[in-house]
Kinemage of the C-alpha trace (Angstrom):
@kinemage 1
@onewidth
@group {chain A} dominant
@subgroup {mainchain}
@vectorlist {calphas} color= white
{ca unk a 1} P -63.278 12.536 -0.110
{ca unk a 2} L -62.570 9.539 -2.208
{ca unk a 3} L -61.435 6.323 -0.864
{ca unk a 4} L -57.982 6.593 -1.864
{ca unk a 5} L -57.592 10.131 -0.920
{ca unk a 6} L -58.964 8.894 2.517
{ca unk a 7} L -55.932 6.754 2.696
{ca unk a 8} L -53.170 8.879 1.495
{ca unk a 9} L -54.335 11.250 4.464
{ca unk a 10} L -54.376 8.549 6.744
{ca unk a 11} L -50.347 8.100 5.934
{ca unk a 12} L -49.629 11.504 6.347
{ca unk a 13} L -51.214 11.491 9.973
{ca unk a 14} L -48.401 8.690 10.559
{ca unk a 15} L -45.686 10.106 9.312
{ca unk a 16} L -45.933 13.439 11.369
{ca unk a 17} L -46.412 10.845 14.197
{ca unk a 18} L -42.626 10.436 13.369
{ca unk a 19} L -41.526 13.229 12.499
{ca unk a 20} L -40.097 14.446 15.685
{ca unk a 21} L -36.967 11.420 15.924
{ca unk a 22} L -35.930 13.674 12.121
{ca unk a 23} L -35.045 16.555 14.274
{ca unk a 24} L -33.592 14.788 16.618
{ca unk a 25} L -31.703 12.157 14.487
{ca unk a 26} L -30.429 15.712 12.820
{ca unk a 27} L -28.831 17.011 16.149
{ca unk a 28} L -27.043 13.520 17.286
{ca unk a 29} L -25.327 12.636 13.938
{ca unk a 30} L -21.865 11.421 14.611
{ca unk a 31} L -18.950 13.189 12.458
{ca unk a 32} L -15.589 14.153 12.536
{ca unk a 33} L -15.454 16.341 15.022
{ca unk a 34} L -12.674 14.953 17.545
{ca unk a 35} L -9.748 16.956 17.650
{ca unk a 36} L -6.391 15.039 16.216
{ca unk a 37} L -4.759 14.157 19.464
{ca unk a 38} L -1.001 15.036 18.231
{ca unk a 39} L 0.373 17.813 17.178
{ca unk a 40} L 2.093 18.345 13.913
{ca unk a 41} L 5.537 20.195 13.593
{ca unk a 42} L 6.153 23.428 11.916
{ca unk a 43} L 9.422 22.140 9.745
{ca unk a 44} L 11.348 19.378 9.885
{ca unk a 45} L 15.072 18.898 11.534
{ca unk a 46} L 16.452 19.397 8.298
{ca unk a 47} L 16.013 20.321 4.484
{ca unk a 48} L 17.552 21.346 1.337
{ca unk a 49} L 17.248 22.755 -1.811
{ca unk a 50} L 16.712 20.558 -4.409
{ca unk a 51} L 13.443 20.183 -6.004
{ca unk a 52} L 11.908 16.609 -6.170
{ca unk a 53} L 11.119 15.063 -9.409
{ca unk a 54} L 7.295 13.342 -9.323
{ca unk a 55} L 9.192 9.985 -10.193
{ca unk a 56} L 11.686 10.671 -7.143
{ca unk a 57} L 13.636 7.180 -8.350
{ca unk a 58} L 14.578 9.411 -11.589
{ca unk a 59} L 16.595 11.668 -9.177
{ca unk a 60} L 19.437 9.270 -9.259
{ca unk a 61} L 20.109 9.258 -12.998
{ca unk a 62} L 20.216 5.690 -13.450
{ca unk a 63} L 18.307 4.812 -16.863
{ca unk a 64} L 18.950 1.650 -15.638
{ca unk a 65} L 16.899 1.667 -12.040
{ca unk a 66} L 14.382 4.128 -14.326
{ca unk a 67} L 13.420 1.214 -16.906
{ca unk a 68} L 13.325 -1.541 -13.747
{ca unk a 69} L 10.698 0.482 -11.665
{ca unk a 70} L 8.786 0.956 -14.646
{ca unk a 71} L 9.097 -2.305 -14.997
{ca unk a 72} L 7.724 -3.539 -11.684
{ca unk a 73} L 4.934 -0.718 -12.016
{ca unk a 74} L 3.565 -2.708 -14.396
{ca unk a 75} L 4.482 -6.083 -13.697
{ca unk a 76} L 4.317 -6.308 -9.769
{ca unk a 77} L 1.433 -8.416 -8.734
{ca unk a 78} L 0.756 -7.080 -5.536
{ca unk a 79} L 0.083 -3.637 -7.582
{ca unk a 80} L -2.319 -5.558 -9.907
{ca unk a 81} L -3.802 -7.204 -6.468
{ca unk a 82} L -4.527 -3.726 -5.164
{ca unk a 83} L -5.375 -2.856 -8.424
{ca unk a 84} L -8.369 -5.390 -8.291
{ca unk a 85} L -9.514 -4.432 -4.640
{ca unk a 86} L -9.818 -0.971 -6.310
{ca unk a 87} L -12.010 -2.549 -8.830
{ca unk a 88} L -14.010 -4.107 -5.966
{ca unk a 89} L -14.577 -1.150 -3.934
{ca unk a 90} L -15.391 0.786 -6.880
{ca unk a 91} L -18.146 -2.108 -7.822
{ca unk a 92} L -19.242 -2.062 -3.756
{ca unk a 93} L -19.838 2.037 -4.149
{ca unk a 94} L -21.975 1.908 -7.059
{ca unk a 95} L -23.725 -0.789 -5.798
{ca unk a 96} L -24.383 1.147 -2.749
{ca unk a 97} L -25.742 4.231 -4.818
{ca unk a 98} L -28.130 2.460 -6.266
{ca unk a 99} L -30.172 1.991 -3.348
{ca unk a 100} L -30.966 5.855 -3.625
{ca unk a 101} L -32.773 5.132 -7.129
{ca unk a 102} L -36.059 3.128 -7.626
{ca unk a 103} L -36.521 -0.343 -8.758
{ca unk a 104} L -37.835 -1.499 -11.487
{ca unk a 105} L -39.090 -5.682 -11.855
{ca unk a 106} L -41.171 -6.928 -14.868
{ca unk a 107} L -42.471 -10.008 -15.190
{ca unk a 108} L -44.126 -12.445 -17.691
{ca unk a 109} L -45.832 -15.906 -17.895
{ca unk a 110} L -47.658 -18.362 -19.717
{ca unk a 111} L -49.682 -21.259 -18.527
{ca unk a 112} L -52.037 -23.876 -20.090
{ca unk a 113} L -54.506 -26.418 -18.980
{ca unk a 114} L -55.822 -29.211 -20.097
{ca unk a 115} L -59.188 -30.621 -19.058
{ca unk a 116} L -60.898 -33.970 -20.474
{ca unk a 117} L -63.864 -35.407 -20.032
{ca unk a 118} L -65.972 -38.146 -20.955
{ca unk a 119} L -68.646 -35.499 -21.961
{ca unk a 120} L -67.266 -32.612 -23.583
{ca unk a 121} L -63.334 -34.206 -24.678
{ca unk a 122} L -60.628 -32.206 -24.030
{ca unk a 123} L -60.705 -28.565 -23.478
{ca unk a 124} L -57.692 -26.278 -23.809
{ca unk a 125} L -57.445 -23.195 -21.439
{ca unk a 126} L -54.503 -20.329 -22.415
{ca unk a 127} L -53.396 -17.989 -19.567
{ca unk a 128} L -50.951 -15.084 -20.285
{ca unk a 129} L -49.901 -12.516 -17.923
{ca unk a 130} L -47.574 -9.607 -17.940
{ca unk a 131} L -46.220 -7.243 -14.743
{ca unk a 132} L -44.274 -4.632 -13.647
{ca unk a 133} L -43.153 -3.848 -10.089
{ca unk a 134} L -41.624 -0.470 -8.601
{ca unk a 135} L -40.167 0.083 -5.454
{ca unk a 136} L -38.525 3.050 -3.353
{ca unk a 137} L -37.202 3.436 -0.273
{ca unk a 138} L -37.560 6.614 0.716
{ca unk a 139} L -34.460 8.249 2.997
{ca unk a 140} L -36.189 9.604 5.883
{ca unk a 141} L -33.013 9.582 7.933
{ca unk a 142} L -30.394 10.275 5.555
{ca unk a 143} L -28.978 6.173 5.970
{ca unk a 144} L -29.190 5.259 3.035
{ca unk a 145} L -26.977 8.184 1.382
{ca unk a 146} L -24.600 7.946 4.177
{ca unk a 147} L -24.188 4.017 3.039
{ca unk a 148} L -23.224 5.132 0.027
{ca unk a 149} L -21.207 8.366 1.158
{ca unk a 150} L -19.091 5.421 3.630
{ca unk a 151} L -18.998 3.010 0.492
{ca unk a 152} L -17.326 6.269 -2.049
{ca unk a 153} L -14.976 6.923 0.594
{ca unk a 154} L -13.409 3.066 0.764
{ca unk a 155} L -13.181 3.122 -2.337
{ca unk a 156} L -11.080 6.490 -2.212
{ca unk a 157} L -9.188 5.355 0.214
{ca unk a 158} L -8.457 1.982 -1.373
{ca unk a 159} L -7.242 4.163 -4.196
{ca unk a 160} L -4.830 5.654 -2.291
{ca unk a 161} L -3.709 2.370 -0.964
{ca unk a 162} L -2.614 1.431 -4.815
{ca unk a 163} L -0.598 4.446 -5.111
{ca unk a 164} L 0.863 3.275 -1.239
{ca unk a 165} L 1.358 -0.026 -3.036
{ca unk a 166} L 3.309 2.255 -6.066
{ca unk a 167} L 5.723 3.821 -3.696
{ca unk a 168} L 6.395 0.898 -1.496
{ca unk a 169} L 7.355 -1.731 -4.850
{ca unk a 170} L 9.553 1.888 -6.507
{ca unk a 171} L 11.699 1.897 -2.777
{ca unk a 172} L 11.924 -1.832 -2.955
{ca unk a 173} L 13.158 -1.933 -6.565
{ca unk a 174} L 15.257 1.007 -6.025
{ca unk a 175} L 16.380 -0.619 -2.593
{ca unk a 176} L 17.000 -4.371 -4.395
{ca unk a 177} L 19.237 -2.564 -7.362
{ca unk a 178} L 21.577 -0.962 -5.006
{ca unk a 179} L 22.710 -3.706 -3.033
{ca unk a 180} L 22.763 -5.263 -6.317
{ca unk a 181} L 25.287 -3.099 -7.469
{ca unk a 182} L 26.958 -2.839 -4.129
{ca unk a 183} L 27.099 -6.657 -3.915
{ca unk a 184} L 29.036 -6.406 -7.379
{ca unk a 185} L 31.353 -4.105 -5.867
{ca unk a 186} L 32.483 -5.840 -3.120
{ca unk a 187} L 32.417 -8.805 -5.389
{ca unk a 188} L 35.190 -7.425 -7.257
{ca unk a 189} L 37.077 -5.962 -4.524
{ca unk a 190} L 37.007 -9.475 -2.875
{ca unk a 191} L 38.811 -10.846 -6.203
{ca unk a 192} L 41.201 -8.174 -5.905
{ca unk a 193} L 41.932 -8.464 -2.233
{ca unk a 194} L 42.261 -12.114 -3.095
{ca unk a 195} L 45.144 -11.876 -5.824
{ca unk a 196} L 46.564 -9.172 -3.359
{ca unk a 197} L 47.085 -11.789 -0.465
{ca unk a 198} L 47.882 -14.552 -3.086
{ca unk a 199} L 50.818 -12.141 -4.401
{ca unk a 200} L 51.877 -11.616 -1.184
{ca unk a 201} L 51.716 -15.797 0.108
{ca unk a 202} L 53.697 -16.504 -2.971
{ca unk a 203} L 56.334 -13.520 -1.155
{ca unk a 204} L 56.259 -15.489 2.003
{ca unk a 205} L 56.861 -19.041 0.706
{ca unk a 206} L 59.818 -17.858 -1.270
{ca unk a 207} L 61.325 -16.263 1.654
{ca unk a 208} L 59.753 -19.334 4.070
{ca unk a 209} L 61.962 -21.582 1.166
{ca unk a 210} L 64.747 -19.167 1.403
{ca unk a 211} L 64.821 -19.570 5.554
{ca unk a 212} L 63.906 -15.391 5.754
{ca unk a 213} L 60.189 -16.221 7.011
{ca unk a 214} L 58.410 -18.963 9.701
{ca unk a 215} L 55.996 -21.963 8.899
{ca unk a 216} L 53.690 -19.725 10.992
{ca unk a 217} L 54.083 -16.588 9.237
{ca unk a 218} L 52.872 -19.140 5.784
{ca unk a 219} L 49.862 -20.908 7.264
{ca unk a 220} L 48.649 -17.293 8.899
{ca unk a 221} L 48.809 -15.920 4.819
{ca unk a 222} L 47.447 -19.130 3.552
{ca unk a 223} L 44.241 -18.411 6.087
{ca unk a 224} L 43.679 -14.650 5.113
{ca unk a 225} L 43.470 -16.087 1.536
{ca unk a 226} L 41.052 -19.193 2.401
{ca unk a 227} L 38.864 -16.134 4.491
{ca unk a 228} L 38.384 -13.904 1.665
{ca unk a 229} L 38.082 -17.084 -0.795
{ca unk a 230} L 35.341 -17.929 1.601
{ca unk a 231} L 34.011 -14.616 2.081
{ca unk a 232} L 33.345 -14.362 -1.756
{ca unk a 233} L 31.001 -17.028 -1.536
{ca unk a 234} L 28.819 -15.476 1.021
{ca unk a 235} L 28.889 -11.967 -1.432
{ca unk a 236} L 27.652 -14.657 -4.719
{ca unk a 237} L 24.579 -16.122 -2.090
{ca unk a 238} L 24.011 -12.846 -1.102
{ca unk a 239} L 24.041 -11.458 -4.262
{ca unk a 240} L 22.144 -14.300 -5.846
{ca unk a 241} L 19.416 -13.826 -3.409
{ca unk a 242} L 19.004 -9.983 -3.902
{ca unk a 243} L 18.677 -10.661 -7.486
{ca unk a 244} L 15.640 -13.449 -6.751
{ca unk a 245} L 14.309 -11.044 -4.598
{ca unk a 246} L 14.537 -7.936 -7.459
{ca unk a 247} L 13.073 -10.364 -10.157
{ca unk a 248} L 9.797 -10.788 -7.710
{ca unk a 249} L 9.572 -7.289 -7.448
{ca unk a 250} L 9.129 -7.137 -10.714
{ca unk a 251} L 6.978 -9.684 -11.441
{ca unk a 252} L 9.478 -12.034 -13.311
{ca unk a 253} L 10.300 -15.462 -12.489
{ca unk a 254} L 13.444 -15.938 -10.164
{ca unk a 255} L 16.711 -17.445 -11.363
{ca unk a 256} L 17.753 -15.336 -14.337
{ca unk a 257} L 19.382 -12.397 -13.011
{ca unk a 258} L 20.455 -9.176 -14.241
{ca unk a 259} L 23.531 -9.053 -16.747
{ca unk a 260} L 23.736 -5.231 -16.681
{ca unk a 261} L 26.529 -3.962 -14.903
{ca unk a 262} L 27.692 -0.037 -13.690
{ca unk a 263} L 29.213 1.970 -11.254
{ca unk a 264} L 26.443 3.103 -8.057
{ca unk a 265} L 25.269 5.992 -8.949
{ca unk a 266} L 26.362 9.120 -6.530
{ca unk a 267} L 23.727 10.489 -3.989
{ca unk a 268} L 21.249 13.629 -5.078
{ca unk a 269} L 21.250 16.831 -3.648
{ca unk a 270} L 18.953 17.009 -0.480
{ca unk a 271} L 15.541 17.687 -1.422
{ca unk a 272} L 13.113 20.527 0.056
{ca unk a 273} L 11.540 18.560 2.527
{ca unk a 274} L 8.807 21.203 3.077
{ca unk a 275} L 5.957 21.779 4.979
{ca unk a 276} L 5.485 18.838 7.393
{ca unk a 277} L 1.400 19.700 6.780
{ca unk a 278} L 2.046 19.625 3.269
{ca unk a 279} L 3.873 16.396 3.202
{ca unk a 280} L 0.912 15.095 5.001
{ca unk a 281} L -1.366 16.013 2.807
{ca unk a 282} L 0.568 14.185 -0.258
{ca unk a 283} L 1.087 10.931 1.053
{ca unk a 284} L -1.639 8.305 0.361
{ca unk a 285} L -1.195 6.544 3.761
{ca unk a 286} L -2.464 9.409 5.518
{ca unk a 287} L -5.266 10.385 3.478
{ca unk a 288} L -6.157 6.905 3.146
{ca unk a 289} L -6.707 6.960 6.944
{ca unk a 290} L -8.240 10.053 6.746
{ca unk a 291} L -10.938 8.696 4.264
{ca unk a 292} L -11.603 5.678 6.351
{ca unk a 293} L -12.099 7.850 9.901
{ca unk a 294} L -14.724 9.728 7.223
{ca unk a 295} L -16.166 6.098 6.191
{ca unk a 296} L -16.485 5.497 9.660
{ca unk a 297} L -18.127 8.270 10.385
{ca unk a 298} L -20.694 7.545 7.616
{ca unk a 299} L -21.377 4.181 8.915
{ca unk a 300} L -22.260 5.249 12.421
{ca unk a 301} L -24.810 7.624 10.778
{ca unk a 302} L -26.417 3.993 9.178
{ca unk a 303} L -26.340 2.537 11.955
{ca unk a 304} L -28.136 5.263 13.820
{ca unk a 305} L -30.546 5.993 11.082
{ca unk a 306} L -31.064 2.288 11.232
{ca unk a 307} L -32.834 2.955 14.620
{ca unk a 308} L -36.077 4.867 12.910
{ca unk a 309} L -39.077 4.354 10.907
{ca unk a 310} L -38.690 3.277 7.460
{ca unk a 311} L -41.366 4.482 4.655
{ca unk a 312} L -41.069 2.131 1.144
{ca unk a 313} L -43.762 2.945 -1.434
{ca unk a 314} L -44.665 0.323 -3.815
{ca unk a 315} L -46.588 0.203 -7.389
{ca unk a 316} L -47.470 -2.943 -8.916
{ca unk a 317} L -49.513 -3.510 -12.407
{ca unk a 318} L -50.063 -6.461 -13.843
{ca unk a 319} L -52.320 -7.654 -17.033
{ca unk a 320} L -53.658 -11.335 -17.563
{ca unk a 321} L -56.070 -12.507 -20.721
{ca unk a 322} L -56.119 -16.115 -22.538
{ca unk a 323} L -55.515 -13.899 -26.159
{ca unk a 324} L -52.313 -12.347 -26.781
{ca unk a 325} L -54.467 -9.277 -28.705
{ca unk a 326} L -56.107 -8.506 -25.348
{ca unk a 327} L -53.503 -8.833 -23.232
{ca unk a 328} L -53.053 -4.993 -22.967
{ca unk a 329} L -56.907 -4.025 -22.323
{ca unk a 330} L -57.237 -5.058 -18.851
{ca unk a 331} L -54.423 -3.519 -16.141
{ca unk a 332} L -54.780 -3.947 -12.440
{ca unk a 333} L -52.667 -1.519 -10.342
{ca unk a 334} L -51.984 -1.457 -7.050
{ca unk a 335} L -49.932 1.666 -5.137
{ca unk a 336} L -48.759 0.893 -1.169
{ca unk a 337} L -46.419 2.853 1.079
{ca unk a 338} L -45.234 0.884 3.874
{ca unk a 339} L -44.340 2.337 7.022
{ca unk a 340} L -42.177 0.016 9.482
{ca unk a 341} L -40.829 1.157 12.876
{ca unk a 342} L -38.643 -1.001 15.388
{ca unk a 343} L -40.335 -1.569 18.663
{ca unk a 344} L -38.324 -4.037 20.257
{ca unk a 345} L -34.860 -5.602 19.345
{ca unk a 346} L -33.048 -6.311 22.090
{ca unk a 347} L -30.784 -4.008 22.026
{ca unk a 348} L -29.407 -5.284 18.605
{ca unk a 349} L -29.520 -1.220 16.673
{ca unk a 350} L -28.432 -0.081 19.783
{ca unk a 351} L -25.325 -2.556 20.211
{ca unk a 352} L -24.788 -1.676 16.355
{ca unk a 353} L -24.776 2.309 17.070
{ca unk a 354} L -21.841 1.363 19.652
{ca unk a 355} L -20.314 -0.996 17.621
{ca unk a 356} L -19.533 1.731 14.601
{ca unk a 357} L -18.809 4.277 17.234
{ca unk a 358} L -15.885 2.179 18.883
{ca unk a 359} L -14.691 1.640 15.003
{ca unk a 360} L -14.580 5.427 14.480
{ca unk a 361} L -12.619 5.963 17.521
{ca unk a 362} L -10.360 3.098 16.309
{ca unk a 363} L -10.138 4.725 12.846
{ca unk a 364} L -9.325 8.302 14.857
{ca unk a 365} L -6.353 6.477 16.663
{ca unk a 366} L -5.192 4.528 13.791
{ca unk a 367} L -5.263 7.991 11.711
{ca unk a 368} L -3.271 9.756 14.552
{ca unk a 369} L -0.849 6.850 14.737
{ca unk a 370} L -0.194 7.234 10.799
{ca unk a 371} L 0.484 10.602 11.282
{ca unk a 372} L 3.185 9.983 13.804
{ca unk a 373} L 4.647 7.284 12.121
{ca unk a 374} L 5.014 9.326 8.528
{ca unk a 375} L 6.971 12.268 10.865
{ca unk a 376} L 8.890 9.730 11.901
{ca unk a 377} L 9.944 8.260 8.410
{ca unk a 378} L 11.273 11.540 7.280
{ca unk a 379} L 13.011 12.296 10.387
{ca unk a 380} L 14.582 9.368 10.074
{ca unk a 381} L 15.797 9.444 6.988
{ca unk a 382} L 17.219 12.402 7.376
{ca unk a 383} L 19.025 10.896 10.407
{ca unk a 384} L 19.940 8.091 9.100
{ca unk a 385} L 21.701 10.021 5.541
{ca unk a 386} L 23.296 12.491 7.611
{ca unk a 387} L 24.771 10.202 10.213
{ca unk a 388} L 25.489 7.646 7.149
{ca unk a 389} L 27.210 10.500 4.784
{ca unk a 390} L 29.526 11.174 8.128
{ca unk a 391} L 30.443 7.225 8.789
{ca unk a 392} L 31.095 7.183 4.909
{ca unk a 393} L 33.323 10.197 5.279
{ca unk a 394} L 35.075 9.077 8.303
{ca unk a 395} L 35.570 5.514 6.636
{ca unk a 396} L 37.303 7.606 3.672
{ca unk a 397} L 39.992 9.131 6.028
{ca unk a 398} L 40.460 5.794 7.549
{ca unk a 399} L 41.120 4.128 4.329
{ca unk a 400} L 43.201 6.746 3.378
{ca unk a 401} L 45.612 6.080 6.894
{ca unk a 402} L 45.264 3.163 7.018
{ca unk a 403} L 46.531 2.521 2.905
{ca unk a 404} L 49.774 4.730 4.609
{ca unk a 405} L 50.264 2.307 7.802
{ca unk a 406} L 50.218 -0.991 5.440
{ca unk a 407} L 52.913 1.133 3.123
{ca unk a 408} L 55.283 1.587 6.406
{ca unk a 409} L 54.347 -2.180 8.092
{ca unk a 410} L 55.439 -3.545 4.751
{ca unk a 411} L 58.149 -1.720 4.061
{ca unk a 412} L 59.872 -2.186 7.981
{ca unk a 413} L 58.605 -5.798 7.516
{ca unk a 414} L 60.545 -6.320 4.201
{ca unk a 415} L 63.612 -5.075 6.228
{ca unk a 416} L 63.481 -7.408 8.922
{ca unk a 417} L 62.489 -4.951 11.611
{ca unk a 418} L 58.620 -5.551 12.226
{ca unk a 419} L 57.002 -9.182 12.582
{ca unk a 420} L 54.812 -10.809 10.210
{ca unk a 421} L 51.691 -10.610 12.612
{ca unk a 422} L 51.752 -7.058 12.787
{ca unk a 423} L 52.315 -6.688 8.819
{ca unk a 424} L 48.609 -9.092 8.928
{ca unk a 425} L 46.843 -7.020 11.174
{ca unk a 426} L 47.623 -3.928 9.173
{ca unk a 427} L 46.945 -5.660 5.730
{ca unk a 428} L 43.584 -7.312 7.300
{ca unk a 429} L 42.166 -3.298 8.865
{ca unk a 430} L 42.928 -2.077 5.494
{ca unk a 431} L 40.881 -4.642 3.313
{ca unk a 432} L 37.868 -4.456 6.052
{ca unk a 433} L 38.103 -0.680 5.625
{ca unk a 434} L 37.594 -1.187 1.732
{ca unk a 435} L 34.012 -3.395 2.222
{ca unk a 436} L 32.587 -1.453 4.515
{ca unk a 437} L 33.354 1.679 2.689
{ca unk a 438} L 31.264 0.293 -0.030
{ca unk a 439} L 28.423 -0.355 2.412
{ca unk a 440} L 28.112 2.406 3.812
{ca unk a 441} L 28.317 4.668 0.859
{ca unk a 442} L 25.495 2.459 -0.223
{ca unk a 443} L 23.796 2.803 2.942
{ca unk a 444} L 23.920 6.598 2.433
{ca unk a 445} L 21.662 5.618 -0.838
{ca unk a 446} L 19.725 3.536 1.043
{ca unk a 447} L 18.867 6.177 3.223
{ca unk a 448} L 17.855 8.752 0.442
{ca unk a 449} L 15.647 6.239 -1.215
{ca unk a 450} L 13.580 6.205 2.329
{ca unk a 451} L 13.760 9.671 2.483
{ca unk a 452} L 11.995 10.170 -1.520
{ca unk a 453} L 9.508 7.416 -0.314
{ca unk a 454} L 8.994 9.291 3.271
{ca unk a 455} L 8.130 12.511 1.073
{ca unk a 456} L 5.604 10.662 -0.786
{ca unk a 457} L 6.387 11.472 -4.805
{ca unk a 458} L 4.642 9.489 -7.286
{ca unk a 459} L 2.291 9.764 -10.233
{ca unk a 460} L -1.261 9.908 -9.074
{ca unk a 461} L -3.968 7.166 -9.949
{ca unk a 462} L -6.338 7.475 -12.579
């Protein structure tokens, strides 16, 4: 048997030395396997009809909201910012995969001495050299593809938190632009209700001049119009502010504001809410957990691989002459396979192996508690509309008897047979009735958009 033969045997012995922890690594690898400690529904409390466009915020049929959450698609910088960590994770996974390939090194140099003498003079000695290295690590224990199965499946998750990212800027845009246009409309209800109560405090003083009406029954009007003179500048900072807050959304400086102008735009039919699994399934918050509890999984499977012999073979060859023409005659190579086992650590692999364990049980929990909470945004939204559409209604009728109270207080107080107070309090229900009948029919829109964002439509990432 030749030397190197001799050798090659004498690695073999050593490996089947450790071959035994390979069955036994294969038996104890962690995965998965915990059962998901809730307990999906079969529906949900409620659910309609309609089907739900991809682009949910489209549903409306505002071209309006359309071309501003296209807008902030683009233009949002926290979308670009988890734009870029997908970039990064992408970068970390194929960085990871390459430790399943070979390596390559090569190498060159040049050197060249001078020695003198008082004998010979100077003499000039040339040294060139060229080399190549390779080296493998070879993946006994399956750790090294499990690094880079755990590295793939952050960056898939991280992909699903841009298109999280997607649907959380579309409800805030969608959100921002309907108090917008709510703000408006109380805005100009306020200037109404204003010339109203100045109208009716130019009444009073005549009759106050005429002796018909107090001094009291005056400075009580003059107040209701100072109120909703004041109450108009809380609906402009409010207002203002929204608008700041829309411009950041979509990545514009704030301060300009938005010129365009129209009427709210009514509520959609109620969409199918489907399959509870199903809905699941499509939103990226829950599969990004899911892919992490799978990362995590991966990474205990490192660190437990970690815990085992490691082989690396090696092949070096390297040339060396003082003439560039016989550089390439003379190769030396050199082959080496390297076999390292721990021995004693301290318990650090050990403490590692628990470590990524406790993080995959934190990962189960975290995935379970995603779960619950993405039940809970649908049910309540659909709470929240339904109980909304009914205040809204109920706010309608109100207005509605209440308009026909104010008609009769002002007409028995233009006769002389009701006092001024009670004509106030009637006048003062009525106008309240009007402002928060426009918030809560925008609340009822408010509460749609959360349901379209609970449901999880958007256009997938490339």
């Amino acid at each position: 048997m030749k030397k190197n033969d001799r050798k090659f045997a004498k690695i073999a012995k050593i490996l089947a030395v450790f071959s035994l922890p390979l069955m036994v690594f294969s038996c104890v690898m962690p995965g998965p396997e915990e059962p998901l400690p809730v307990v999906v529904p079969q529906t949900f409390s409620e659910t309609g009809e309609a089907g739900m466009p991809e682009r949910w915020w489209e549903a409306f049929g505002d071209p309006e909201l359309n071309r501003l959450v296209d807008e902030a698609l683009s233009g949002n910088f926290e979308i670009s910012a988890a734009w870029n960590r997908l970039d990064q994770a992408r970068a970390i996974a194929r960085k990871s995969g390459a430790a399943l390939w070979p390596s390559l090194d090569g190498g060159a140099g040049a050197a060249r001495q001078v020695l003198r003498s008082s004998q010979t003079g100077r003499d000039y000695t040339t040294d060139l050299s060229l080399g190549l290295s390779a080296g493998y690590e070879v993946d006994l224990w399956g750790g090294v593809a499990a690094a880079r199965d755990a590295a793939v499946l952050d960056a898939q998750a991280t992909a699903e938190d841009v298109k999280t990212a997607r649907l959380t800027v579309s409800a805030a845009v969608a959100e921002a632009w309907f108090r917008i246009l709510e703000y408006r409309m109380r805005l100009a209800l306020v200037d109404k209700q204003i010339a109203t109560n100045e109208k009716y405090l130019e009444i009073i003083e005549r009759q106050f001049r005429s002796g018909q009406a107090a001094i009291t029954d005056v400075l009580q009007q003059r107040q209701v119009v100072e109120a909703r003179r004041g109450g108009r500048e809380l609906v402009l900072a409010t207002l203002k502010t929204t608008e700041n807050e829309l411009a950041v959304l979509l990545g514009r400086m704030p301060g300009a504001g938005f010129s365009v102008g129209r009427e709210r735009p009514k509520v959609p039919e109620l969409p199918a809410t489907g399959v509870p699994v199903e809905v699941l399934k499509r939103r990226p918050d829950v599969r990004a957990a899911e892919l992490r509890l799978a990362s995590a999984s991966r990474e205990a499977a490192v660190a437990m691989a970690d815990r085992f012999p490691q082989l690396r073979l090696g092949l070096t060859a390297q040339t060396s002459d003082e003439d560039v023409r016989d550089l390439f005659d003379n190769w030396l190579a050199n082959v080496a396979a390297d076999l390292t086992a721990p021995l004693f650590d301290a318990g650090l692999r050990l403490a590692e192996i628990d470590r990524t364990q406790a993080v995959y049980l934190e990962q189960l929990n975290r995935y379970a508690q995603t779960v619950l909470e993405a039940v809970l945004e649908v049910e309540d939204a659909l709470e929240t509309e339904r109980r909304q559409a009914a205040y809204a209604a109920s706010l309608e009728r109100q207005l509605e008897l209440s308009g026909q109270a104010l008609e009769q207080t002002l007409d028995r107080y233009t006769k002389g047979s009701m006092t001024f107070t009670r004509y106030l309090t009637a006048l003062l229900d009525y106008q309240s009735l009007e402002l928060d009948l426009v918030a809560a029919r925008r609340a009822v829109l408010s509460a749609r958009v959360s349901l379209y964002r609970a449901l999880a439509g958007d256009a997938e990432v490339e």
